[in-house]
PATI-310067 format. One line per 8 residues: their letters; for each residue x, y, z of C-alpha. Coordinates in nm, 2 decimals, decimal comma. Example, Ala and Ser with C-alpha at 12.3 -4.5 7.8 and 13.67 -1.06 7.14 Angstrom:
2
as	1,23 -0,45 0,78 | 1,37 -0,11 0,71
***
This chain:
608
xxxxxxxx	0,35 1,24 0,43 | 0,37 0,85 0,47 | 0,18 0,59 0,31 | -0,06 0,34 0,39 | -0,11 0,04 0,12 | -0,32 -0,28 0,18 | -0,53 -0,59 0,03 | -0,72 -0,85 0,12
xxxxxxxx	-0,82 -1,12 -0,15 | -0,95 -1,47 -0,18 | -0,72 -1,55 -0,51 | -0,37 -1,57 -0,37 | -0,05 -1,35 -0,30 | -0,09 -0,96 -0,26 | 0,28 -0,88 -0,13 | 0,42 -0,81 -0,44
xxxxxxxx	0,14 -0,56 -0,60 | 0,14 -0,38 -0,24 | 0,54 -0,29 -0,30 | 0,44 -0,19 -0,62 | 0,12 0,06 -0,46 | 0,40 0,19 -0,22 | 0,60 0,29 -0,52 | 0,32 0,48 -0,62
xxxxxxxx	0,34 0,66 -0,30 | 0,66 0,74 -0,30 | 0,62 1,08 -0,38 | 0,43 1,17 -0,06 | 0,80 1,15 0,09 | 0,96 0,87 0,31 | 1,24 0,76 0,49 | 1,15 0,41 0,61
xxxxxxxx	0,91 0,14 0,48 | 0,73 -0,22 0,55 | 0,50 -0,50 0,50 | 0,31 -0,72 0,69 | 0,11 -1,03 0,59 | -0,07 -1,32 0,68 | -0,05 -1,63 0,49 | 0,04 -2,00 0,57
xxxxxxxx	0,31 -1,94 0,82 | 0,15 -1,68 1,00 | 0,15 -1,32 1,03 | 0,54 -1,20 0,91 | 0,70 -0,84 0,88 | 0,95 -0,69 0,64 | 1,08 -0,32 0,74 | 1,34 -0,11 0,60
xxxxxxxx	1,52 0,21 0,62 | 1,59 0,39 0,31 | 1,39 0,35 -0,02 | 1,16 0,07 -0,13 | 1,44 -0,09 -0,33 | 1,61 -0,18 0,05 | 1,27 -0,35 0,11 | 1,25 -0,52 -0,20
xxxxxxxx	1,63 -0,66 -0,19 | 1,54 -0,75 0,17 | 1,22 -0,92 0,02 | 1,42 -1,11 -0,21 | 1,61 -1,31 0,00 | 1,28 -1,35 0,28 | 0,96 -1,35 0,09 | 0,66 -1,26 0,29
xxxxxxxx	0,31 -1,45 0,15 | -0,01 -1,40 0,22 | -0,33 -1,32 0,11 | -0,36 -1,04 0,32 | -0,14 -0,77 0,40 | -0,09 -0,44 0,50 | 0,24 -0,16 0,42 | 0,35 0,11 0,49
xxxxxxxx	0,66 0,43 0,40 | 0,73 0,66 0,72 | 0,80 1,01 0,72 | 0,97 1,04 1,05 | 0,79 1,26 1,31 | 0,86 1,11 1,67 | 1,15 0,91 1,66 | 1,43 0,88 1,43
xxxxxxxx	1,46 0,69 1,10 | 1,49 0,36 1,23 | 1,41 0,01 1,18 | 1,25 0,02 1,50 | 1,08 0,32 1,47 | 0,97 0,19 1,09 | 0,58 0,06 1,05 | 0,41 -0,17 1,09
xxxxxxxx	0,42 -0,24 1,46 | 0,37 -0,51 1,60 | 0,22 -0,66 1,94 | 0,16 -1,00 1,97 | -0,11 -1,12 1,69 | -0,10 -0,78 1,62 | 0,02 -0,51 1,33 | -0,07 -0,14 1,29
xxxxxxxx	0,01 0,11 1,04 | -0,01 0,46 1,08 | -0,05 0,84 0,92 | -0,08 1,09 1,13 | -0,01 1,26 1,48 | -0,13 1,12 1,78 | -0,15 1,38 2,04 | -0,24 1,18 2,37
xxxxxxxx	-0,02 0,95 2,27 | 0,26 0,99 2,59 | -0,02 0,97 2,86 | -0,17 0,62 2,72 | 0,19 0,52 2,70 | 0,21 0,55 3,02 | -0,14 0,39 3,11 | 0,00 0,12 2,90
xxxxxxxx	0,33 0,07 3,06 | 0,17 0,04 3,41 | -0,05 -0,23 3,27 | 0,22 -0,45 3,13 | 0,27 -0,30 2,81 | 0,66 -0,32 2,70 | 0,77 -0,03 2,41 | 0,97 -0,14 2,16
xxxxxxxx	0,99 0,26 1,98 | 1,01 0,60 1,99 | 0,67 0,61 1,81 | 0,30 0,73 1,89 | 0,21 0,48 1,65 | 0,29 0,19 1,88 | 0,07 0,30 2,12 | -0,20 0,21 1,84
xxxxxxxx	-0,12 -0,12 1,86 | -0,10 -0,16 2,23 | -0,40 0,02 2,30 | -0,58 -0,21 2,04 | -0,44 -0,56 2,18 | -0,55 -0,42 2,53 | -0,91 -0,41 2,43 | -0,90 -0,71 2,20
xxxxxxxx	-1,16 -0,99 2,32 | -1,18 -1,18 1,98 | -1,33 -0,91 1,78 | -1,09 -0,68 1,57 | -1,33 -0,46 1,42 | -1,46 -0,42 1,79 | -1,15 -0,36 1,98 | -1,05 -0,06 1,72
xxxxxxxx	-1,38 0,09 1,75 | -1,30 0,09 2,11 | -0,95 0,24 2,08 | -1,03 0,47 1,85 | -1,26 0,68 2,09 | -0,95 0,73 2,32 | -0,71 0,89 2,04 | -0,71 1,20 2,00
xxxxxxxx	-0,53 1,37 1,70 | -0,50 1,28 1,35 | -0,50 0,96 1,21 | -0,55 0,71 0,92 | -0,50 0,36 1,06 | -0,50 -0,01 0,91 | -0,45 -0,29 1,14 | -0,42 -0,68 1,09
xxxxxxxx	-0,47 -0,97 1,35 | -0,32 -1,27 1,31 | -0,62 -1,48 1,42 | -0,85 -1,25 1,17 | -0,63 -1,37 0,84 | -0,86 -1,24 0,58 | -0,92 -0,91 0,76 | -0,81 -0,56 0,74
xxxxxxxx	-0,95 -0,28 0,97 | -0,90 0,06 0,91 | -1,02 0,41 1,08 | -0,97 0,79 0,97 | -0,97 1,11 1,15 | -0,80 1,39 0,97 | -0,59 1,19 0,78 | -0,70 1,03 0,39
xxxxxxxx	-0,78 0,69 0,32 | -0,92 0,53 0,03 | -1,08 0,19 -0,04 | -1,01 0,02 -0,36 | -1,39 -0,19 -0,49 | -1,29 -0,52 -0,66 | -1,42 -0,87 -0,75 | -1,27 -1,10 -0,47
xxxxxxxx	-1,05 -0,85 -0,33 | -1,02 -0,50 -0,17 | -0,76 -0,25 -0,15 | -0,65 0,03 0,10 | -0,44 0,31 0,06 | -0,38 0,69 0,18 | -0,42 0,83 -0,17 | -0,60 0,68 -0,51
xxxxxxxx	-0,23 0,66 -0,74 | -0,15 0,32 -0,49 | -0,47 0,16 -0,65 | -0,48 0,29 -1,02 | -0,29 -0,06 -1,12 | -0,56 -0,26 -0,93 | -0,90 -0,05 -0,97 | -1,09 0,25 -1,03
xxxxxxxx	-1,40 0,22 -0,79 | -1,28 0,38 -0,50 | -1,47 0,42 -0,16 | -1,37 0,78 0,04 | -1,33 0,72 0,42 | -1,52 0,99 0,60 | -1,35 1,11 0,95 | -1,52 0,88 1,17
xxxxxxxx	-1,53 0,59 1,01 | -1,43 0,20 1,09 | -1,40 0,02 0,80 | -1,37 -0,35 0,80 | -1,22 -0,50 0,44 | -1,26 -0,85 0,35 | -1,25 -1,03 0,02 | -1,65 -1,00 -0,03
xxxxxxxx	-1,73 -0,72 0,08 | -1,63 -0,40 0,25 | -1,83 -0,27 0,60 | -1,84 0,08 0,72 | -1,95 0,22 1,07 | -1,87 0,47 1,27 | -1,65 0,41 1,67 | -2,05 0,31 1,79
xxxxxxxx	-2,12 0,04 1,50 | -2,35 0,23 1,33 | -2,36 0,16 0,97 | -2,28 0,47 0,74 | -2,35 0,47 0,35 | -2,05 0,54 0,13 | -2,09 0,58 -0,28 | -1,84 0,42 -0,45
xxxxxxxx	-1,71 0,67 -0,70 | -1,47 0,63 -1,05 | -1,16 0,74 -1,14 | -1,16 0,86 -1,46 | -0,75 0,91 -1,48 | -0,55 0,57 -1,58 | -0,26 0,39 -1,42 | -0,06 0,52 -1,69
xxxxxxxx	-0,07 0,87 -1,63 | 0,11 0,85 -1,34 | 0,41 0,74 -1,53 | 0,67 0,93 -1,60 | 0,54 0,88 -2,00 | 0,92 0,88 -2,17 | 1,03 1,21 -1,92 | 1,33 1,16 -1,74
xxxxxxxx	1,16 1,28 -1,38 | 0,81 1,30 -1,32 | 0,88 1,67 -1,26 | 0,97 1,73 -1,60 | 0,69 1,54 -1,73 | 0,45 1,74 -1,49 | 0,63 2,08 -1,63 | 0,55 1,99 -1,99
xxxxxxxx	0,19 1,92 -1,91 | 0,09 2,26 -1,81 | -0,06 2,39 -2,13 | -0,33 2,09 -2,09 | -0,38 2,18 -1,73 | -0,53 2,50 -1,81 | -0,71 2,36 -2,09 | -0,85 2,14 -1,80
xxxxxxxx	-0,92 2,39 -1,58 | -1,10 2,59 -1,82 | -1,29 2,30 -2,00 | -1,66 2,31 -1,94 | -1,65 2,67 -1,75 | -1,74 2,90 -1,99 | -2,04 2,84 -2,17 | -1,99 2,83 -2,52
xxxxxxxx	-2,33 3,07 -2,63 | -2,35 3,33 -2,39 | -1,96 3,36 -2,22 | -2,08 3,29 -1,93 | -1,86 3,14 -1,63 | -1,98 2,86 -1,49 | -1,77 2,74 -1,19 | -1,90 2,41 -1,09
xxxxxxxx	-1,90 2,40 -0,71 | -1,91 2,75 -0,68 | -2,30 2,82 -0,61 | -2,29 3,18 -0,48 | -2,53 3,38 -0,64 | -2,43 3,70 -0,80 | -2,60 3,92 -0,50 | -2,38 3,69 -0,28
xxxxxxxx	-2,12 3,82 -0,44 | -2,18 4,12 -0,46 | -2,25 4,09 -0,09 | -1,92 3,97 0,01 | -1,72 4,24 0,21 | -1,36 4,08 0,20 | -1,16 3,78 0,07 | -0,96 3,61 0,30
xxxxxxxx	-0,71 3,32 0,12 | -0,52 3,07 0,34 | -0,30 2,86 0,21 | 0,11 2,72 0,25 | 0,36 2,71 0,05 | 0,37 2,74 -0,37 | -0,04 2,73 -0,28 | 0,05 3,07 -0,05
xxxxxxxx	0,23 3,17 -0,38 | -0,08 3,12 -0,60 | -0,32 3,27 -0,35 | -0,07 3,58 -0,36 | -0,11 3,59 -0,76 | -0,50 3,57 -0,72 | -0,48 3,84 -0,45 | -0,38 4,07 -0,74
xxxxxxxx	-0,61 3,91 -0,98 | -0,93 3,95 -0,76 | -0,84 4,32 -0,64 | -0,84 4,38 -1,01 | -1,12 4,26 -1,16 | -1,33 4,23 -0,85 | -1,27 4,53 -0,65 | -1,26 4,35 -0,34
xxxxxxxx	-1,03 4,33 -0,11 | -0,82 4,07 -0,07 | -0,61 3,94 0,25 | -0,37 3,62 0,19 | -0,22 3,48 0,48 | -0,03 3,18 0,57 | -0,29 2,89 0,70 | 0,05 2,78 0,97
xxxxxxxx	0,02 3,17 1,12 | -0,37 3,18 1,12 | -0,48 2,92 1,29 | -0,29 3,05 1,62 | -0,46 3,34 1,65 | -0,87 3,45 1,61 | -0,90 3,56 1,29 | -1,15 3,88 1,20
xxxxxxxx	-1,41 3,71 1,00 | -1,80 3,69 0,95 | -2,09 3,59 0,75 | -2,02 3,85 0,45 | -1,66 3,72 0,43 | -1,51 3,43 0,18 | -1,25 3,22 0,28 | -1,04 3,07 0,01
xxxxxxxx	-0,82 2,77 0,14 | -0,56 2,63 -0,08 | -0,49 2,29 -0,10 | -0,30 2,09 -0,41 | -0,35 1,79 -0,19 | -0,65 1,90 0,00 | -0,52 1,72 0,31 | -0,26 2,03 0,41
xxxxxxxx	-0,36 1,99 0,78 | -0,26 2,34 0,83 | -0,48 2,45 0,60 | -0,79 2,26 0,67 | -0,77 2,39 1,05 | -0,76 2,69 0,87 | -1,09 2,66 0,71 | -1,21 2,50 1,01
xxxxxxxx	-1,14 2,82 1,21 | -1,30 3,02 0,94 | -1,63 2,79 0,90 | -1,66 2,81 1,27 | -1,66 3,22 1,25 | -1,91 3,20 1,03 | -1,73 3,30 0,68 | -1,90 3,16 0,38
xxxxxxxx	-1,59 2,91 0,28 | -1,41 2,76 -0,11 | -1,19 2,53 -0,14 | -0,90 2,53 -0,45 | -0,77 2,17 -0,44 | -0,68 1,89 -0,73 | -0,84 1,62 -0,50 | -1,21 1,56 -0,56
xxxxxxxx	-1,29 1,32 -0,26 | -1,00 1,50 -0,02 | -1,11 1,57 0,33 | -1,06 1,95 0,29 | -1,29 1,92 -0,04 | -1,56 1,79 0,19 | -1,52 2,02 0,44 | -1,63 2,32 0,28
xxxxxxxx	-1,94 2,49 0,18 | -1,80 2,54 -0,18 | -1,55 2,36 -0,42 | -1,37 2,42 -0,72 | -1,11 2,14 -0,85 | -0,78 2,27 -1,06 | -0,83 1,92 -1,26 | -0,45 1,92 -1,33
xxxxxxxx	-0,44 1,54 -1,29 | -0,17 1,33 -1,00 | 0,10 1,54 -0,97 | 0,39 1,29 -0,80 | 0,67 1,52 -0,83 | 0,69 1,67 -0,48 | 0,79 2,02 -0,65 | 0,45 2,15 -0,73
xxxxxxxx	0,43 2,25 -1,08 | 0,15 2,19 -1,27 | -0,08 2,16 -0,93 | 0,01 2,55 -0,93 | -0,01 2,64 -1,25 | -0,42 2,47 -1,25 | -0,47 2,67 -0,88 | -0,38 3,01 -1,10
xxxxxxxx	-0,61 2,93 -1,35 | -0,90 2,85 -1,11 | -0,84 3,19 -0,92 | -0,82 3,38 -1,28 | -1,17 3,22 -1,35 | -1,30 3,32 -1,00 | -1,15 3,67 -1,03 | -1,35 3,71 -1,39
xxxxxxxx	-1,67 3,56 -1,25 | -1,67 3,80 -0,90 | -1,55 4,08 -1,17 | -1,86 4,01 -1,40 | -2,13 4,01 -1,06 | -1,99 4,25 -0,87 | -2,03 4,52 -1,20 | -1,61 4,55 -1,26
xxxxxxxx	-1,64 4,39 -1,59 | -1,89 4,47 -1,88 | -1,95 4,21 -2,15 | -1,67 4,27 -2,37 | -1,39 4,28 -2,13 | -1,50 3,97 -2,01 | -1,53 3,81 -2,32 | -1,17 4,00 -2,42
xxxxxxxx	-1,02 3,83 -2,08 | -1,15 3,48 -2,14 | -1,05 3,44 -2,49 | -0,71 3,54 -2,34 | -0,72 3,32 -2,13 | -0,83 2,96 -2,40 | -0,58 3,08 -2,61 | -0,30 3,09 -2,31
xxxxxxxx	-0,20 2,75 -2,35 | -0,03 2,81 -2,69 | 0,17 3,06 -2,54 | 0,27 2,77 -2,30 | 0,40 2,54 -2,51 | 0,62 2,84 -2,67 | 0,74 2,91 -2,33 | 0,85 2,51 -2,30
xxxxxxxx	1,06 2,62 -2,59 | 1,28 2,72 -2,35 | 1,40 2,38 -2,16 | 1,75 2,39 -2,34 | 1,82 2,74 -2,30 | 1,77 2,70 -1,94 | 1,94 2,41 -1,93 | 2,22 2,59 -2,05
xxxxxxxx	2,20 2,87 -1,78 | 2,16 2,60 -1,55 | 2,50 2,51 -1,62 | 2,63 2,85 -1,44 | 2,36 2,84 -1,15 | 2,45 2,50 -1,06 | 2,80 2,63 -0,87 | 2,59 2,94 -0,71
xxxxxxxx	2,54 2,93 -0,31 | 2,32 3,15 -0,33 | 2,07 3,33 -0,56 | 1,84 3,64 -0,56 | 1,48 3,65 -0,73 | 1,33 3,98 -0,79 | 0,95 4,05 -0,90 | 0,75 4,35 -0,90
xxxxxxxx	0,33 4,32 -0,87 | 0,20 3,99 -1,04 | 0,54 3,87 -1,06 | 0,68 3,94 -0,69 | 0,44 3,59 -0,61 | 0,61 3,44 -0,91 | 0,97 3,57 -0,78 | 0,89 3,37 -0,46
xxxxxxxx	0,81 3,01 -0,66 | 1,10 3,05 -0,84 | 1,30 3,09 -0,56 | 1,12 2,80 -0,39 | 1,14 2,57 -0,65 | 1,52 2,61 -0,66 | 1,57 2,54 -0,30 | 1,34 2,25 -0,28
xxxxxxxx	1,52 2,03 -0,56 | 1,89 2,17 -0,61 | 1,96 2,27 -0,22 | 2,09 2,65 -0,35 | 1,98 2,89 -0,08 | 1,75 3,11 -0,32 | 1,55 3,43 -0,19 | 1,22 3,58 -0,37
xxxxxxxx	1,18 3,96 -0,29 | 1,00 4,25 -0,46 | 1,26 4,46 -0,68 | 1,16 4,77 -0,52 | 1,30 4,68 -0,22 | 1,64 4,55 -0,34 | 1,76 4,83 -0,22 | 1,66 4,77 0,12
xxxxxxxx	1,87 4,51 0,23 | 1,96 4,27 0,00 | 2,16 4,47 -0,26 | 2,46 4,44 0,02 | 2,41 4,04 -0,04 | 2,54 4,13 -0,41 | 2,86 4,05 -0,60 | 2,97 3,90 -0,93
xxxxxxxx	2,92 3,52 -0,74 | 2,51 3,57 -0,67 | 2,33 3,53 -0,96 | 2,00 3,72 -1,02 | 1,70 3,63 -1,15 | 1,46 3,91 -1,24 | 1,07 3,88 -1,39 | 1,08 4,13 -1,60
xxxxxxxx	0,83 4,12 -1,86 | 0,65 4,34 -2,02 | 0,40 4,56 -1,72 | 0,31 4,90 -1,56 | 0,60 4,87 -1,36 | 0,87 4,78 -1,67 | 1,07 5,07 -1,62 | 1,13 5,07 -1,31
xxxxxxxx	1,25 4,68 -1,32 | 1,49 4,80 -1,60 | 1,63 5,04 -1,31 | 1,67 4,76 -1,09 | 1,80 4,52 -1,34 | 2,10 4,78 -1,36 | 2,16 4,84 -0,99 | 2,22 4,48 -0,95
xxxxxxxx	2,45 4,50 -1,23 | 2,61 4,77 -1,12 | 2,74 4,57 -0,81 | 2,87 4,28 -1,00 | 2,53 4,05 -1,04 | 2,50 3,79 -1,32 | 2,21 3,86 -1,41 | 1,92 3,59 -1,55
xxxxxxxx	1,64 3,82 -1,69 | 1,29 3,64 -1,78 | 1,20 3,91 -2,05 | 0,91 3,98 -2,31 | 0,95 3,92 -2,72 | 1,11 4,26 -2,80 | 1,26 4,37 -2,53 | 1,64 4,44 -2,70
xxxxxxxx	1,74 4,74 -2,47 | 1,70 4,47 -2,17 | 1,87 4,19 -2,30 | 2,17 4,42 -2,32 | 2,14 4,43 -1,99 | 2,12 4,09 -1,90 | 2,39 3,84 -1,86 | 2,17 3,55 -1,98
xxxxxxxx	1,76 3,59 -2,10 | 1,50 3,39 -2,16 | 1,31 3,51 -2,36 | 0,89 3,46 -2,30 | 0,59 3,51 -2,52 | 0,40 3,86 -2,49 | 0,08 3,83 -2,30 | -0,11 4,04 -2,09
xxxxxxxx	0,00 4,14 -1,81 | -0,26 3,97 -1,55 | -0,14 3,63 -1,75 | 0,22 3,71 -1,67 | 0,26 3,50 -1,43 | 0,14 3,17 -1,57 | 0,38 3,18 -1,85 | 0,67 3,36 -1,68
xxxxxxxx	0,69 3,02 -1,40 | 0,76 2,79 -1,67 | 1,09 2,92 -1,72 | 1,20 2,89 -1,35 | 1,06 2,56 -1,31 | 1,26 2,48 -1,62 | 1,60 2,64 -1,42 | 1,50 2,50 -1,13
xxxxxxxx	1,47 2,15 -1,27 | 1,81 2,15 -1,50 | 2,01 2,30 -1,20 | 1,91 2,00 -0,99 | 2,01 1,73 -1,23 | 2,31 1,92 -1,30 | 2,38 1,85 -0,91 | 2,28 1,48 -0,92
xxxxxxxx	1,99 1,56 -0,68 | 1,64 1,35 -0,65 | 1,45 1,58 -0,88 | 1,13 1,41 -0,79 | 1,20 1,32 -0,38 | 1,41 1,62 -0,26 | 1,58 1,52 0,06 | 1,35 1,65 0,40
xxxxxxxx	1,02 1,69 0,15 | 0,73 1,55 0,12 | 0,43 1,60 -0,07 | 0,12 1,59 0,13 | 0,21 1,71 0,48 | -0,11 1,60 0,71 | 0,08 1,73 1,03 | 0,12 2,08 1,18
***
């Protein structure tokens, strides 16, 4: 949530490619935005509520110029979305942007108010900026160093001075920020897609760190002055793949490039002579494997819904078992863990601050600790003993799609590679399982087959109030993203249970006006998701049935199908998602909603 953007160069104007880096942030979710920048006049400020457009229009008729400057979009936490309340904030000389919670922030207030200090928002982020001019003495870099030792919370900061014109200071705690490496000229920003038009040599901010940017060079300390090294790394994705690429929605775009995302995932993990898996990151031996006594996975949201698919998946194959629990829930409580325990956190973004103080709490107890994330250089990536990235590429439709389709692939691999060490799986199973798995995304692309047959049914859904999703074993997880994904972008109250228990509740929600939209492909449990498929009809329900090449006596059943390739059934779940995103997706522009910024979302959420 929010977005920090920011340059500093020697060659001329930077306002206009900043509005264009807080474009590219747009999918983290906003609801405010603004600019600051020094240049001839002075320091000025630009802020808006609403989209960047309002910021742009208002930019139009007011230019700001500079050669430094600093922006900014707000997802509102304290205080309403208003211009006041919009960053930057400014005091005096002064400008601060913010990402982040600060939790002390009501007591310095105060101290801050007694000394003179007059608030002009509802903000903790204003408290930045008065704290900062409190203990400036001519020396930017200085007086944030100082301020930063009394903040407690999160926090990615950037903050300009008036009298400092070709200077930009930022600090992290918590909270990403990124440094873009030019000639003449730096960038800042909370996520690498902001810099992709400007550079590919990116610096990652360490929690600690003060950074002081300037057109030559870059300078990083930590709150004491101490210098600390940082690499610069390269991005090896281009500007342009975070374009939409001819799609009408990034979402659809990001849909349709899920048979590549498992090729990704997969790509250089199986060694080609022997069948091995090699999971880069992943460094535990197989008798640390075979050591391990449980599997604990924390995660939120459609990553809660992928660790619940690889909960199956490494029961299965691994014979281990397997606890998935919601990272929000855990980290309020002292969770049962030790030294012969793995903790999986989740993390598309790798910033989820739920999450990360979830694999804090489980470092802390001593559990050997992974990370699943799409973010190489994220904070939750460096956090952990162990790694393994879902390389699915930006995602910047806030409706995770192919994010979760690369986190099911990494946990299939991980569930054959604990399978293979722990004994579960001889040679040729595993080689059986991993050819399935490299031949998977041709049974993807057949599944996108289906974008106009859902767009048809999404015709129908699109007047629903409410709908009913029903999944039995790997496919109750799937049940629950489909439902999700239909709330998040089309505002249709949607519910993901398991079929068995239908009958426990929901089947009194039932009646020819709720559709229902069962997973039921081929499985163990087929016949007993035929029986369900009937009760609901029985009472009236439209039924939507996602069903396996073949299945005749089901589609008689069904209102509508959609019909799916045959795979196996631990592989279910990858291809049987494609055809609720695809319902998902059509329902919402059927509705005129913003497919790729639903209302209230956003796409990294750094705050508890």
């Amino acid at each position: 949530m929010c977005g920090i953007v920011g340059c500093t160069s020697r060659t001329g104007e930077v306002v206009p490619g900043l509005v264009e880096s807080l474009k590219r942030l747009e999918y983290r979710g906003y609801d405010s935005s603004g600019i600051a920048a020094i240049g001839e006049r002075g320091l000025g400020i630009v802020r808006r509520v609403g989209k960047i457009r309002e910021l742009e229009s208002e930019l139009a008729v007011a230019p700001l110029t500079g050669s430094t400057a600093i922006g900014h979009t707000r997802w509102a936490t304290h205080g309403s979305p208003t211009e006041a309340n919009a960053h930057p904030h400014r005091v005096g000389k002064l400008v601060v942007v913010h990402n982040g919670i600060i939790e002390n922030y009501l007591e310095l207030r105060e101290e801050l108010t007694q000394r003179g200090a007059r608030f002009q928002s509802e903000t903790d982020t204003e408290v930045v900026a008065h704290l900062v001019q409190a203990l400036w003495q001519g020396d930017l870099v200085a007086a944030v160093r100082s301020a930063v030792k009394r903040l407690h919370g999160s926090f990615a900061l950037a903050l300009l001075h008036e009298d400092a014109p070709d200077l930009i200071v930022a600090a992290r705690r918590d909270s990403p920020l990124v440094i873009g490496v030019g000639e003449g000229a730096h960038w800042l920003a909370s996520d690498v897609p902001a810099l992709l038009p400007w550079t590919r040599r990116i610096i990652y901010l360490e929690d600690g760190d003060v950074a002081a940017l300037r057109p030559e060079r870059v300078d990083v300390t930590d709150a004491e002055g101490v210098a600390r090294a940082r690499a610069v790394a390269e991005i090896t994705w281009s500007a342009e793949m975070a374009e939409k690429a001819g799609f009408p929605h990034f979402m659809l775009k990001e849909i349709h490039e899920q048979p590549a995302t498992v090729s990704n995932a997969l790509l250089g993990r199986i060694a080609e002579n022997s069948g091995a898996i090699v999971l880069d990151g992943f460094a535990l031996s197989d008798a640390e494997l075979r050591s391990l006594r449980r599997i604990c996975i924390v995660a939120c949201g459609t990553s809660w819904h992928a660790g619940q698919v690889g909960r199956f998946l490494l029961e299965e194959d691994a014979g281990i078992p397997v606890e998935v629990d919601y990272a929000s829930e855990m980290i309020h409580r002292e969770p049962l863990l030790a030294k012969d325990d793995l903790l999986i956190a989740i993390s598309q973004s790798g910033e989820t601050a739920d999450t990360r103080a979830a694999l804090k709490k489980g470092r802390e107890a001593g559990a050997r600790t992974l990370v699943i994330t799409n973010v190489a250089g994220s904070s939750m990536a460096r956090d952990a003993a162990h790694v393994l990235l879902t390389y699915a590429g930006p995602e910047i439709g806030v409706a995770s799609t192919k994010a979760f389709m690369g986190q099911l692939t990494v946990l299939a691999l991980l569930a054959l590679r604990l399978g293979a060490a722990r004994g579960r799986l001889d040679q040729k199973t595993l080689a059986r399982r991993l050819h399935e798995l490299k031949t998977l995304p041709h049974a993807l692309e057949q599944a996108l087959a289906l974008s106009d047959a859902a767009k048809d049914i999404a015709g129908e859904l699109a007047a629903a109030r409410d709908a009913l999703y029903l999944g039995r074993g790997l496919n109750y997880p799937i049940a629950l993203e489909g439902a999700l994904k239909l709330k998040e972008i089309s505002y249709i109250h949607a519910e993901g249970y398991p079929a068995g228990e239908m009958k426990h509740g929901p089947i009194a929600l039932i009646d020819p006006s709720m559709p229902v939209i069962a997973i039921a492909t081929e499985s163990v449990t087929s016949a007993l998701m035929s029986g369900n498929v009937e009760e609901a009809r029985a009472r009236g329900a439209r039924v939507i049935g996602i069903v396996s090449t073949g299945e005749e006596r089901l589609m008689k059943s069904c209102w509508r199908t959609l019909v799916v390739p045959r795979v196996p059934e631990a592989l279910s779940p990858f291809v049987n998602i494609i055809p609720l995103q695809l319902l998902a997706y059509w329902t919402a522009v059927i509705r005129g909603s913003d497919v790729d910024q639903p209302r209230n979302l956003a796409k990294t959420v750094t705050v508890q």
